[in-house]
C-alpha positions in Angstrom: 1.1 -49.4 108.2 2.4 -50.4 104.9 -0.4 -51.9 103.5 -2.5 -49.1 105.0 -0.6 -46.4 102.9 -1.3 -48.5 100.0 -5.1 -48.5 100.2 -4.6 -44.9 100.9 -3.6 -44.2 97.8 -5.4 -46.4 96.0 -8.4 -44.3 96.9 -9.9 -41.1 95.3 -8.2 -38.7 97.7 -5.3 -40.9 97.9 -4.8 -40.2 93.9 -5.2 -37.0 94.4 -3.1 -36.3 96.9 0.0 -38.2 94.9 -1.0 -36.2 91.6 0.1 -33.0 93.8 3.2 -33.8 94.9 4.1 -35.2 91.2 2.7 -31.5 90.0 5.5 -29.7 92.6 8.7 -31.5 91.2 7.1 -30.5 87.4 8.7 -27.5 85.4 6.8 -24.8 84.9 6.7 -23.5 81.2 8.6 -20.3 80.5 6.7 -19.5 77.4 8.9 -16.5 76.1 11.8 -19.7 76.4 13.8 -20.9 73.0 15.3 -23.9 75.2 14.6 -24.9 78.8 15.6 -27.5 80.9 15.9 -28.3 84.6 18.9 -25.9 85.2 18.2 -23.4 83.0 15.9 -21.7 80.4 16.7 -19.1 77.6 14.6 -16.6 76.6 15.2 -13.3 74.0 16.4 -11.1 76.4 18.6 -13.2 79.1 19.7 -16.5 80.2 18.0 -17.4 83.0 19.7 -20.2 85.8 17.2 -21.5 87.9 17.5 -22.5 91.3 20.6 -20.1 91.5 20.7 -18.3 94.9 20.7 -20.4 98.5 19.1 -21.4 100.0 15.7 -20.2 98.4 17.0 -21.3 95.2 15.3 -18.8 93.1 16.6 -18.3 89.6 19.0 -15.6 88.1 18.9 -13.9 85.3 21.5 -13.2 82.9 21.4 -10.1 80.2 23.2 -11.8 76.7 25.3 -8.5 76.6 26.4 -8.7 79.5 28.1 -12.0 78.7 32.0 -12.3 77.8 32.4 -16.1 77.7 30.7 -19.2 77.4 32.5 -22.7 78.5 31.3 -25.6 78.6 32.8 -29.3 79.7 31.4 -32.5 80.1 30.5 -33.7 83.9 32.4 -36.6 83.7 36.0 -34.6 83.0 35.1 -31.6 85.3 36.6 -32.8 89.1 36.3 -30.6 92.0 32.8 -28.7 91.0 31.0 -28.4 94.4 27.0 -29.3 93.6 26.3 -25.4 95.0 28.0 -22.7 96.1 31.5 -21.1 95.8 34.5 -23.2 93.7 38.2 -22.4 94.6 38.1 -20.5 91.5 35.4 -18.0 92.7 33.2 -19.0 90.8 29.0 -19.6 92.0 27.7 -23.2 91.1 23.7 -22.5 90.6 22.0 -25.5 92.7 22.8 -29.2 91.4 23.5 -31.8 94.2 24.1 -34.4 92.0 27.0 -32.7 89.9 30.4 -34.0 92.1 28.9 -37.5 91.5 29.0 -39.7 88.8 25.5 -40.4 86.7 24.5 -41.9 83.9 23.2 -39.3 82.3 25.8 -36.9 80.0 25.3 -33.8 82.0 27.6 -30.1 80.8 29.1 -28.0 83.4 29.0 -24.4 82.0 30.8 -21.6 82.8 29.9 -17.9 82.5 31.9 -14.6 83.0 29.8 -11.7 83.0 30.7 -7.9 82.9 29.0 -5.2 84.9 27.2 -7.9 87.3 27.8 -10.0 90.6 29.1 -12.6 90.9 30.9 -11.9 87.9 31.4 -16.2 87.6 28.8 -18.3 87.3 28.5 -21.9 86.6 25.3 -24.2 86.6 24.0 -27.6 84.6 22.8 -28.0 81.1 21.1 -31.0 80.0 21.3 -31.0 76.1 24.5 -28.8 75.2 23.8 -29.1 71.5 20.0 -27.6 71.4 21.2 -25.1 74.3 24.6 -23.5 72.6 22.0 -23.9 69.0 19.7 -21.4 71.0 22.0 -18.7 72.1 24.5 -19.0 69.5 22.2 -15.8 67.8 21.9 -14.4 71.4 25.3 -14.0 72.2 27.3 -10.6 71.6 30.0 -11.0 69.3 32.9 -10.1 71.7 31.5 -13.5 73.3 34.3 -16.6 73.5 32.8 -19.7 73.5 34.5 -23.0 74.2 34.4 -26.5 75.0 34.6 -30.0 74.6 32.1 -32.9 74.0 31.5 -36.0 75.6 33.9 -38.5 75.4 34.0 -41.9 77.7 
């Protein structure tokens, strides 16, 4: 069977078909985005957290006024951060299975309290903390308090 499935997709539909199922784990572009990522994109008017709600895992979208603070904490010093759902703090973890585990790669937990919205805590994954906080530093509101600490091994 093995070596059948390997024909397979040595042939012309066979190519075809892989080239789909690579195209359905690809990002789409947000074009009005400054930064994007796999967790999260940031346009003018809001941040957006993808794959936020379960289990459809659509994405969320955050007003910048409407933000008070902005934390953010390297994976590897932030224990106890479920990889969805509800913390013990309250606060919703967009969709990241990966995040209680250990990787490789040096991943940001970041944490959001919002005014005037539900759930008024939100945390998710960014990918490159320096081009995203470069991004919305101009996007925040003033009021904003931003904190956090780099990487360290």
């Amino acid at each position: 069977m093995a070596n059948e499935m390997r024909v397979f997709l040595m042939t012309k539909q066979g190519k075809e078909v892989q080239e789909k199922q690579e195209k359905k784990h690809e990002l789409l572009n947000d074009p009005r985005a400054f930064y994007q990522d796999h967790f999260v994109s940031i346009r003018p008017d809001c941040l957006v957290v993808k794959k936020y709600f379960i289990p459809s895992l659509l994405p969320y979208e955050f007003p910048w006024h409407k933000i008070e603070s902005l934390t953010y904490m390297p994976q590897n010093q932030d224990k106890k951060v479920p990889g969805k759902g509800m913390d013990s703090e309250g606060r919703w973890w967009a969709t990241d299975l990966l995040r209680p585990h250990e990787r490789e790669l040096h991943l940001y937990n970041v944490r959001i309290d919002v005014h005037d919205l539900e759930p008024r805590m939100t945390g998710f994954t960014v990918i490159y903390i320096d081009q995203f906080l470069k991004a919305c530093r101009h996007l925040l509101p003033y009021s904003c308090k931003l904190s956090g600490c780099v990487w360290s091994e």
